[in-house]
Backbone atoms as SQL, in Angstrom:
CREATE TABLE atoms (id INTEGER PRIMARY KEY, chain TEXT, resi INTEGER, resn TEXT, atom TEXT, x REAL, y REAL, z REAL);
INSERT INTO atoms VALUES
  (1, 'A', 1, 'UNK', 'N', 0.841, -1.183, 0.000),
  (2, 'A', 1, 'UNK', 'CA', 0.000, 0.000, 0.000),
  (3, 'A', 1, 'UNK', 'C', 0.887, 1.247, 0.000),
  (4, 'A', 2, 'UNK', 'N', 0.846, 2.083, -1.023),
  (5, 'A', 2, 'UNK', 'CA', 1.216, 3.382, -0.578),
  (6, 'A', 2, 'UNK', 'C', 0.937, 4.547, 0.411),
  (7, 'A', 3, 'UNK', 'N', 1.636, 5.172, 0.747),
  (8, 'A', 3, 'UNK', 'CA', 2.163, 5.849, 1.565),
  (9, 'A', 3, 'UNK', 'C', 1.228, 7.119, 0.946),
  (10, 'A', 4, 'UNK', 'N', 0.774, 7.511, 1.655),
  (11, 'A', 4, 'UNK', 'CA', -0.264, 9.264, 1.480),
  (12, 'A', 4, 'UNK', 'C', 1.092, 9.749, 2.158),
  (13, 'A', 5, 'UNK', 'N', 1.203, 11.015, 1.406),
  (14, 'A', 5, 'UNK', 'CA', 1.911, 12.049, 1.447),
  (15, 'A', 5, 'UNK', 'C', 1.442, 13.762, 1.295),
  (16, 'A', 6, 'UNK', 'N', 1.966, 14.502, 2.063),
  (17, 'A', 6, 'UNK', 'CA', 1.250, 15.786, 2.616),
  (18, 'A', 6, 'UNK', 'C', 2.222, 16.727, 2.503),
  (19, 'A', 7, 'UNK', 'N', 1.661, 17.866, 1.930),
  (20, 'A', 7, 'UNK', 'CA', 2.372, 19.301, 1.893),
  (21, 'A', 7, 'UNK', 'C', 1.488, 20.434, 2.416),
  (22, 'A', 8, 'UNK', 'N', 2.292, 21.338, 2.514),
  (23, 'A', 8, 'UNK', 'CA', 1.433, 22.439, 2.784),
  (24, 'A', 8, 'UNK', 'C', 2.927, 23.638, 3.282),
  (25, 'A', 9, 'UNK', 'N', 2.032, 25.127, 3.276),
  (26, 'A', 9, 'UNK', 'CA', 3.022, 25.990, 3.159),
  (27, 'A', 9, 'UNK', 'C', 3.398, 26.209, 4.877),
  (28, 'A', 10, 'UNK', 'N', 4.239, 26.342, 5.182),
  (29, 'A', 10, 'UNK', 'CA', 4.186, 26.266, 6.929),
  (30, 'A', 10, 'UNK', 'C', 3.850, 28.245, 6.897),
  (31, 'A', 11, 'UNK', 'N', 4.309, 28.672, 6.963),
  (32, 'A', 11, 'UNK', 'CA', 3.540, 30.054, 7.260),
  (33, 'A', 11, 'UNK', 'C', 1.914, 29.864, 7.048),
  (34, 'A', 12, 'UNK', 'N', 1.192, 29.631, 6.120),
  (35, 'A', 12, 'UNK', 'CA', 0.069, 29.214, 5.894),
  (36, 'A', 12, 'UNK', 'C', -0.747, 28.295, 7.307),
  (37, 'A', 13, 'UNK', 'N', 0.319, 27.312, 7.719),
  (38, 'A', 13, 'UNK', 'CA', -0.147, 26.235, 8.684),
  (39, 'A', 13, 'UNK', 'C', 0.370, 27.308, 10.147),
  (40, 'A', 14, 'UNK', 'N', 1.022, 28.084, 10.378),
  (41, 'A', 14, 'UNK', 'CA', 1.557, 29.220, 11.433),
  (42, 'A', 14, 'UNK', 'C', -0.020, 30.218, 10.887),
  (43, 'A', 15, 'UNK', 'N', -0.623, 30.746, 10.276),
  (44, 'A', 15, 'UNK', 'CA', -1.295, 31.597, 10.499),
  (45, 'A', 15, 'UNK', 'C', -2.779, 31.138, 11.128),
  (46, 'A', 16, 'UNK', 'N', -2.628, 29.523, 10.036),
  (47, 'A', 16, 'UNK', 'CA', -4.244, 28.703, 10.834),
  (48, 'A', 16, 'UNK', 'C', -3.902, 28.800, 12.125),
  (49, 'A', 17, 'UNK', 'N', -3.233, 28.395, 12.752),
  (50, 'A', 17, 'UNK', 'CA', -2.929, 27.846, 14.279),
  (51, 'A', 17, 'UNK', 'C', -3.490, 28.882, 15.099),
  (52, 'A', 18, 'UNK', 'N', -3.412, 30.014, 14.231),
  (53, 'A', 18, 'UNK', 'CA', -2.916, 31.243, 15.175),
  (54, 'A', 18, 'UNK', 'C', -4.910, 31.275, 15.417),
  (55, 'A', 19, 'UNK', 'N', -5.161, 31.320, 14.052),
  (56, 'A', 19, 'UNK', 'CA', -6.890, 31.900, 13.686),
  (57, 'A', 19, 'UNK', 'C', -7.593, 30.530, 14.338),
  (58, 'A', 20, 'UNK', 'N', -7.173, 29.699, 14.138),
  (59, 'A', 20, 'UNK', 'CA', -8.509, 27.925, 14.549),
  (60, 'A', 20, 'UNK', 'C', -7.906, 27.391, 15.679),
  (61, 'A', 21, 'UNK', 'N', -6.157, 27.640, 15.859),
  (62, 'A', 21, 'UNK', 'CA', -6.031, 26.011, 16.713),
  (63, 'A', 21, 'UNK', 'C', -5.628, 25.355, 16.198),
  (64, 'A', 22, 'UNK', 'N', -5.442, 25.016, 14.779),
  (65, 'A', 22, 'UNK', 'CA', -5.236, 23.917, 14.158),
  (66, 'A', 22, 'UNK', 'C', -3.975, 23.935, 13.275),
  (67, 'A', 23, 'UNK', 'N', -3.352, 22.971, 13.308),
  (68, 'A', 23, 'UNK', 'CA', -1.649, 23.067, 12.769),
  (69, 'A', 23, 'UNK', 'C', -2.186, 22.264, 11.389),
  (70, 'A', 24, 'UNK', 'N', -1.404, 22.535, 10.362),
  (71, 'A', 24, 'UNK', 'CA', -1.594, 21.715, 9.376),
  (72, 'A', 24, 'UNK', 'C', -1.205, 19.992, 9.570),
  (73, 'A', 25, 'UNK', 'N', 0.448, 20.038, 10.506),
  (74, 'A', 25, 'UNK', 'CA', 0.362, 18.190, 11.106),
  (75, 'A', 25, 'UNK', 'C', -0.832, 17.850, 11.837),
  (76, 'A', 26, 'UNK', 'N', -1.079, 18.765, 12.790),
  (77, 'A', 26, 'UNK', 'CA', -2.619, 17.868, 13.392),
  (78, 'A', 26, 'UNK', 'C', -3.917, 17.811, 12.444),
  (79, 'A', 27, 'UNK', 'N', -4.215, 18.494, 11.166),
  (80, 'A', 27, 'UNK', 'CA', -4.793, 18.201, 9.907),
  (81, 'A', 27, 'UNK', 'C', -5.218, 17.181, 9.313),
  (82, 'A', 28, 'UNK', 'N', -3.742, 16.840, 9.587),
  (83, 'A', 28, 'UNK', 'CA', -3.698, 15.398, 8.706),
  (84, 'A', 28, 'UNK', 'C', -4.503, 14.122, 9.195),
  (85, 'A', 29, 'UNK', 'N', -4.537, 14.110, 10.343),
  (86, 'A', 29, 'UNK', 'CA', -5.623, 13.020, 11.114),
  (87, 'A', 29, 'UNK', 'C', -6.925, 12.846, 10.854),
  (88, 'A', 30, 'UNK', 'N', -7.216, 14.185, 10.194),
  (89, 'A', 30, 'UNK', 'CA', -8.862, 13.498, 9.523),
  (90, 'A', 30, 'UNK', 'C', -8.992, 12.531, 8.332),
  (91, 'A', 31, 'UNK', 'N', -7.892, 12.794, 8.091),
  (92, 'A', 31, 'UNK', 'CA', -7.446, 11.798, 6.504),
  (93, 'A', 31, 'UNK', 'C', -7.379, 10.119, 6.488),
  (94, 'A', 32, 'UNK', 'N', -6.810, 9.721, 8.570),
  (95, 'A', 32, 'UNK', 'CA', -6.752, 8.578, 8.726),
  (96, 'A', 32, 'UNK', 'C', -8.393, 7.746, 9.343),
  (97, 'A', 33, 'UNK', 'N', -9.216, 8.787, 9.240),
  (98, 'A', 33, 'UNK', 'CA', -10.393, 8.241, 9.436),
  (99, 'A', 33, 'UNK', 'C', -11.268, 7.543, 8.873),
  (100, 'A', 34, 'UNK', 'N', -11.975, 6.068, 8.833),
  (101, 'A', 34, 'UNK', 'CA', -12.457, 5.468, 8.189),
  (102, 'A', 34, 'UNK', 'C', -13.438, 6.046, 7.839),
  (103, 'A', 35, 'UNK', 'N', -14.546, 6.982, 8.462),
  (104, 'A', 35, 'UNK', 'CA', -15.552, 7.112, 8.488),
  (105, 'A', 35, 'UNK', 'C', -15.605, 8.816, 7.692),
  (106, 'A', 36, 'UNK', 'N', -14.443, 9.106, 7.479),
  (107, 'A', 36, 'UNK', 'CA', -14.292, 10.622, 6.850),
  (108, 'A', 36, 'UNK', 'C', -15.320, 10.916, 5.456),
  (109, 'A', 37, 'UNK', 'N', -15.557, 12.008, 5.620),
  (110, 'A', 37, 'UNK', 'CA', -16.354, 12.397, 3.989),
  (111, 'A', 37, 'UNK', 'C', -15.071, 13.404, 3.569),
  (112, 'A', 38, 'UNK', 'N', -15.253, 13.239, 1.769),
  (113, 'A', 38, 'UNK', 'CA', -15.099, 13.734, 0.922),
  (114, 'A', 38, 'UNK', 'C', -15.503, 14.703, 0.164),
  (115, 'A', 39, 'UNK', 'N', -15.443, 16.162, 0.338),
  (116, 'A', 39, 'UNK', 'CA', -16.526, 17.223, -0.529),
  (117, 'A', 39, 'UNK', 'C', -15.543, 17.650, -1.648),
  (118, 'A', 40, 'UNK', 'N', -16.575, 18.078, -2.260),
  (119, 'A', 40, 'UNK', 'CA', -15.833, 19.225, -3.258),
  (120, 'A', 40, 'UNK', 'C', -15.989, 20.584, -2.706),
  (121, 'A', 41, 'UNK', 'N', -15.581, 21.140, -3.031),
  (122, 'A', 41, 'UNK', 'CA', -15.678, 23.071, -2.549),
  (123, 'A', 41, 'UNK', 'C', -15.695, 23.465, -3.883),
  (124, 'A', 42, 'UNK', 'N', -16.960, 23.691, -4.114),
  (125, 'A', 42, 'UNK', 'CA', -17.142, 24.212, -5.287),
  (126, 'A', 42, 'UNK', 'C', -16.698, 26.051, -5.105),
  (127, 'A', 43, 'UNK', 'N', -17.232, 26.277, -4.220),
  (128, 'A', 43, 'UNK', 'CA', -16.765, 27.870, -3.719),
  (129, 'A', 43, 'UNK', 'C', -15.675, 28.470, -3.978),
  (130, 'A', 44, 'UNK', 'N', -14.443, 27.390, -3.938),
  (131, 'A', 44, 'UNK', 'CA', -13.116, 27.792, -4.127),
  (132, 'A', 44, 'UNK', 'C', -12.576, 26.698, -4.642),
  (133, 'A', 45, 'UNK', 'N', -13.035, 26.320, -6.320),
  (134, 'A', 45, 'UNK', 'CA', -12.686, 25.514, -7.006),
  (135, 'A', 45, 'UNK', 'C', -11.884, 26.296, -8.213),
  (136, 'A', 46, 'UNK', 'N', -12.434, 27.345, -8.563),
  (137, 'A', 46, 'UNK', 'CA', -12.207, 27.849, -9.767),
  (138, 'A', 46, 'UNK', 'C', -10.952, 27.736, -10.771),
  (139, 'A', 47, 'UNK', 'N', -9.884, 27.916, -9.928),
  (140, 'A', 47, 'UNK', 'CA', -8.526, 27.921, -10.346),
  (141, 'A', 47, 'UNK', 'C', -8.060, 26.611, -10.719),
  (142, 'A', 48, 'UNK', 'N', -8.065, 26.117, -9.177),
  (143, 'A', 48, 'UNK', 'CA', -7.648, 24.125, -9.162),
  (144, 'A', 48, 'UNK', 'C', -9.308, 23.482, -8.421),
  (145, 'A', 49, 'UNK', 'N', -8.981, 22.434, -8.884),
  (146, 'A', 49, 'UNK', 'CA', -10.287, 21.552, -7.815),
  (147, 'A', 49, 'UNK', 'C', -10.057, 21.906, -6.369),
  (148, 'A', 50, 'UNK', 'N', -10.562, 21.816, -5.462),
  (149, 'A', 50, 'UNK', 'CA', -10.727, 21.752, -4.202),
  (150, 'A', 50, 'UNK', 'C', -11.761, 21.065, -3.168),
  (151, 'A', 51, 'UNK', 'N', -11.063, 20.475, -2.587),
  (152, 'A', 51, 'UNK', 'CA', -12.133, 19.321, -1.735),
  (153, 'A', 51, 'UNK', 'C', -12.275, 19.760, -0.097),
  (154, 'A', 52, 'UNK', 'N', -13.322, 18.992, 0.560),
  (155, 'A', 52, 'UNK', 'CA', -13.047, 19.434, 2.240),
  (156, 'A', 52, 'UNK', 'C', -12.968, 17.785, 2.752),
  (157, 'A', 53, 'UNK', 'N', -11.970, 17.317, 3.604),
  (158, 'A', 53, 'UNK', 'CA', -11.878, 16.277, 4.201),
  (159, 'A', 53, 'UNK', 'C', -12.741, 16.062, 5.480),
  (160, 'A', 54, 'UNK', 'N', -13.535, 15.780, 6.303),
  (161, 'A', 54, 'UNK', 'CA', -13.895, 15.708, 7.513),
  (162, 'A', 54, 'UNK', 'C', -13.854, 14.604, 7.915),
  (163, 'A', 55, 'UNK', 'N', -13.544, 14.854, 9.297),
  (164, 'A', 55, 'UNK', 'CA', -12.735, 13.240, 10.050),
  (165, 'A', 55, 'UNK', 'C', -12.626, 13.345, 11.227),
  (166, 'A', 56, 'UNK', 'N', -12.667, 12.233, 11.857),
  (167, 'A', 56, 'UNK', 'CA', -12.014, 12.723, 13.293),
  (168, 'A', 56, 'UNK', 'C', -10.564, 13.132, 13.746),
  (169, 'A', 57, 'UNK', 'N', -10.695, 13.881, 14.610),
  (170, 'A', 57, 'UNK', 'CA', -8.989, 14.250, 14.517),
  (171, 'A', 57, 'UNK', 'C', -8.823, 14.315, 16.375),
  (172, 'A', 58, 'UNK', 'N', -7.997, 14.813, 16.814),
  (173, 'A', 58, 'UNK', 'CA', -7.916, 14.414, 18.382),
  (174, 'A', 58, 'UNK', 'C', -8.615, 15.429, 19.058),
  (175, 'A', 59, 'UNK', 'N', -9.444, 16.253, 18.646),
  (176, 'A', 59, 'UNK', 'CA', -10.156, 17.251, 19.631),
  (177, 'A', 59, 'UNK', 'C', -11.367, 17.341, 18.788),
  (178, 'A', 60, 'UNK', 'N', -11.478, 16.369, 18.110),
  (179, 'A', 60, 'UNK', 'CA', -13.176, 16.716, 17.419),
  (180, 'A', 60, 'UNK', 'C', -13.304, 16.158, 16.133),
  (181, 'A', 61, 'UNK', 'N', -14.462, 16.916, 15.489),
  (182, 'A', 61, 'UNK', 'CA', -14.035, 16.355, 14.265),
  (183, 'A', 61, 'UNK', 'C', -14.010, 17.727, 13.822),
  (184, 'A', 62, 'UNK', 'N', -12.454, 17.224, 12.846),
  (185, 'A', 62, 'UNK', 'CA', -11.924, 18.583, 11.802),
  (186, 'A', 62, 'UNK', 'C', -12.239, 18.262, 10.516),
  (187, 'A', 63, 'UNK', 'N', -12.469, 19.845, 9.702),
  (188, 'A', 63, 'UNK', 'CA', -12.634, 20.176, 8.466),
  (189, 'A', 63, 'UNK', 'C', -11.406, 20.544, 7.998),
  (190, 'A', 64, 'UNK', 'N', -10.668, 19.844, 6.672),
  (191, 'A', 64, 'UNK', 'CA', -9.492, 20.327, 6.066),
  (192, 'A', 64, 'UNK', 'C', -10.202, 20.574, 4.412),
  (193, 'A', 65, 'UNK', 'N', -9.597, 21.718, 4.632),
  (194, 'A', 65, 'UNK', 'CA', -9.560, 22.516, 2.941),
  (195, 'A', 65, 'UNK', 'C', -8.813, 21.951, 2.430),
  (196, 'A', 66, 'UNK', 'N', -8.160, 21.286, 0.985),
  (197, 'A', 66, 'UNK', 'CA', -7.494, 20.668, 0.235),
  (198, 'A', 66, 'UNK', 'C', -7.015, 20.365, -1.238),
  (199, 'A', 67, 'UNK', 'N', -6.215, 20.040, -1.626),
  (200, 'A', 67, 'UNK', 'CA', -6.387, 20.166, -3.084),
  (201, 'A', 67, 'UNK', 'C', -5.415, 18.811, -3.573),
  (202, 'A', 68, 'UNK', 'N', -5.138, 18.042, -4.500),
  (203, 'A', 68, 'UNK', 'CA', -4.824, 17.046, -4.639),
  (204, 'A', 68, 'UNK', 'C', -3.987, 17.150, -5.878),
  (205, 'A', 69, 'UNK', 'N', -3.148, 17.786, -6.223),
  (206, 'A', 69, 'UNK', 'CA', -2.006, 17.748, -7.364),
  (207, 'A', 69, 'UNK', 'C', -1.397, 16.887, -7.247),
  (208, 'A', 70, 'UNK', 'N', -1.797, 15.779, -8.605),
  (209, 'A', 70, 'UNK', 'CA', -0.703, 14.887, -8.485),
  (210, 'A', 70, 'UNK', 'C', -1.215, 13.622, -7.269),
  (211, 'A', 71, 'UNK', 'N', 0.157, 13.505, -6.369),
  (212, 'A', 71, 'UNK', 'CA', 0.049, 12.145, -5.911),
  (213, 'A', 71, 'UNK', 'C', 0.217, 12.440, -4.344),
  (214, 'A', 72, 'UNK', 'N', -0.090, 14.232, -4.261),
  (215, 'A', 72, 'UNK', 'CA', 0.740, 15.097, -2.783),
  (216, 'A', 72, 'UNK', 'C', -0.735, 15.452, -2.322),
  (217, 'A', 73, 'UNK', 'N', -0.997, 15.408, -1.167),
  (218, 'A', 73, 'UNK', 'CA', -2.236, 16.252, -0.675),
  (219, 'A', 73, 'UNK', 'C', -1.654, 17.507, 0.036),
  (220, 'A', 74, 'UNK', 'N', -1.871, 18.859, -0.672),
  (221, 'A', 74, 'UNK', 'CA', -1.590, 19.976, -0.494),
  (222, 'A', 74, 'UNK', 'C', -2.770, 20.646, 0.974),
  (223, 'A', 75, 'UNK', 'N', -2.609, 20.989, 1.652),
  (224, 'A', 75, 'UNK', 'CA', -3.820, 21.089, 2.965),
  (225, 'A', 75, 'UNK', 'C', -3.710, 22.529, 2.381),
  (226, 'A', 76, 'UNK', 'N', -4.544, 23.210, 3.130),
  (227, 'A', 76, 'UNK', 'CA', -4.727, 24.875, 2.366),
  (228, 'A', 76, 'UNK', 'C', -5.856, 25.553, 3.740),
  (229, 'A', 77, 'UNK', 'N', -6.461, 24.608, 4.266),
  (230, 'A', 77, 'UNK', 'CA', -7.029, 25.165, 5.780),
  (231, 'A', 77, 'UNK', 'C', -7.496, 23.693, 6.298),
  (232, 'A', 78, 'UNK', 'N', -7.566, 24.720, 8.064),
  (233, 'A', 78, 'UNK', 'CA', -8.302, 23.091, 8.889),
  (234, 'A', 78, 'UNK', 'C', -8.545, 23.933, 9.972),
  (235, 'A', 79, 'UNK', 'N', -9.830, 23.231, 10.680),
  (236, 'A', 79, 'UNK', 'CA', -10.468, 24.016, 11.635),
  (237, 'A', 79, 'UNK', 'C', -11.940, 22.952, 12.414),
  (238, 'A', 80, 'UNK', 'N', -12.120, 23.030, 13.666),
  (239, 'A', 80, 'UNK', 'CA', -13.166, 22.441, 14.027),
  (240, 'A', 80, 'UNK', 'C', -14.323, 22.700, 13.958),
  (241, 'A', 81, 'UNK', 'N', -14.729, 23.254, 12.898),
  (242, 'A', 81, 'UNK', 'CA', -16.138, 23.738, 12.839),
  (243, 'A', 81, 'UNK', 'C', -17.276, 22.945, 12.720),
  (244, 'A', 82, 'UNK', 'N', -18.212, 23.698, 13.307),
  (245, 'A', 82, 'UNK', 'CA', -19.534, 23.079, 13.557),
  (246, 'A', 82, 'UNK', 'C', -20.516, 22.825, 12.218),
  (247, 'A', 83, 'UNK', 'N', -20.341, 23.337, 11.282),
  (248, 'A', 83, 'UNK', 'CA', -20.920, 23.071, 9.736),
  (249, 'A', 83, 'UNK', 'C', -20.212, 21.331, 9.663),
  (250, 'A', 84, 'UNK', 'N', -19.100, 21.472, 9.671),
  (251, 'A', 84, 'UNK', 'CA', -18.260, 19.927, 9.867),
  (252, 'A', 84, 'UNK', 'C', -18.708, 19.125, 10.535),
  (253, 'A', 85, 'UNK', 'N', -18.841, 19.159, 11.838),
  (254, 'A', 85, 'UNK', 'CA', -19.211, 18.260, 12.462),
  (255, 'A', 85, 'UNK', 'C', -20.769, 17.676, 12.377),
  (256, 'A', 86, 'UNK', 'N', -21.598, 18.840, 11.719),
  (257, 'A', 86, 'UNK', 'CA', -23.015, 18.673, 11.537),
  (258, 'A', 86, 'UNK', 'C', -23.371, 17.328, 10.459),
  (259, 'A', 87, 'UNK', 'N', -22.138, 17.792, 9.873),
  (260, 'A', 87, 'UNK', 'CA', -22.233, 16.969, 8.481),
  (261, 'A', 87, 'UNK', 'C', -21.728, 15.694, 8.601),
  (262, 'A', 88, 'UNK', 'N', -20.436, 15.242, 9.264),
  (263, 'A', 88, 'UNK', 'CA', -19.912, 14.088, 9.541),
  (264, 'A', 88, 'UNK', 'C', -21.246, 12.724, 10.300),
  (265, 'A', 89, 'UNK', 'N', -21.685, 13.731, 11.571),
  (266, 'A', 89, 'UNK', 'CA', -22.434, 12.985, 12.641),
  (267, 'A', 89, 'UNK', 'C', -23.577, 13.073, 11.327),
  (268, 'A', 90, 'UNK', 'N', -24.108, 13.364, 10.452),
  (269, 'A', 90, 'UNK', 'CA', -25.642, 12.884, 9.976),
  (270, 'A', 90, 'UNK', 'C', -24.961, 12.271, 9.115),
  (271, 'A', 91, 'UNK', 'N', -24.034, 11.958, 8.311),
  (272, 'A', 91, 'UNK', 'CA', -23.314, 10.856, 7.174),
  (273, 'A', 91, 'UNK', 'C', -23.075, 9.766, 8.273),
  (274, 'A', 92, 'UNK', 'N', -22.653, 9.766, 9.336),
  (275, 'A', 92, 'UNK', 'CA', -22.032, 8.618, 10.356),
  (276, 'A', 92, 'UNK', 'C', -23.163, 8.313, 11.155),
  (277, 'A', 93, 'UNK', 'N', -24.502, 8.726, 11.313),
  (278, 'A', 93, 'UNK', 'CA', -25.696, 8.473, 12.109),
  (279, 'A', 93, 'UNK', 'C', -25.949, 6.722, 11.864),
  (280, 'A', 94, 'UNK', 'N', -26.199, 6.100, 13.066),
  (281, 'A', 94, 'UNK', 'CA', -26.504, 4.551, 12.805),
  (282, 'A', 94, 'UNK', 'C', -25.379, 3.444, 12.504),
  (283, 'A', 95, 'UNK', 'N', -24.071, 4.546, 12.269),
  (284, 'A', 95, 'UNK', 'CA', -22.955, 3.511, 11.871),
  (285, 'A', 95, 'UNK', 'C', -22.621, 2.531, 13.303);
């Protein structure tokens, strides 16, 4: 099995921290979730595709902004929001 691999700009992952809490390494944990959804972000697709990951991560469940060039998952935001979690718990209801 290959290896998922992750980038992201660290000033970018220094300014989330500062605004959510959320580091782009602690990000990455929604990714190892079985039960994670997959969106598109159509909102902020225009340029490149863009997706939202939601997952559990160690203080909740996090939303990561994302984009997928290639074979690298580029993170671009992450944050515990409640739109996220609304959405995870009614996709995961009954599991």
């Amino acid at each position: 099995m290959r290896e998922t691999k992750f980038e992201w700009d660290p000033a970018k992952s220094a300014a989330n921290l500062e605004r959510h809490q959320v580091d782009f390494a602690e990000a990455q944990s929604a990714f190892l979730d079985p039960r994670r959804l997959i969106a598109v972000d159509s909102l902020h697709s225009s340029a490149e595709p863009r997706y939202f990951c939601i997952g559990s991560g160690p203080r909740g469940v996090l939303t990561v902004r994302f984009t997928y060039p290639g074979a690298i998952i580029r993170i671009i935001g992450a944050g515990y929001w409640r739109k996220g979690r609304r959405l995870y718990e009614q996709q995961n209801e009954g599991r």
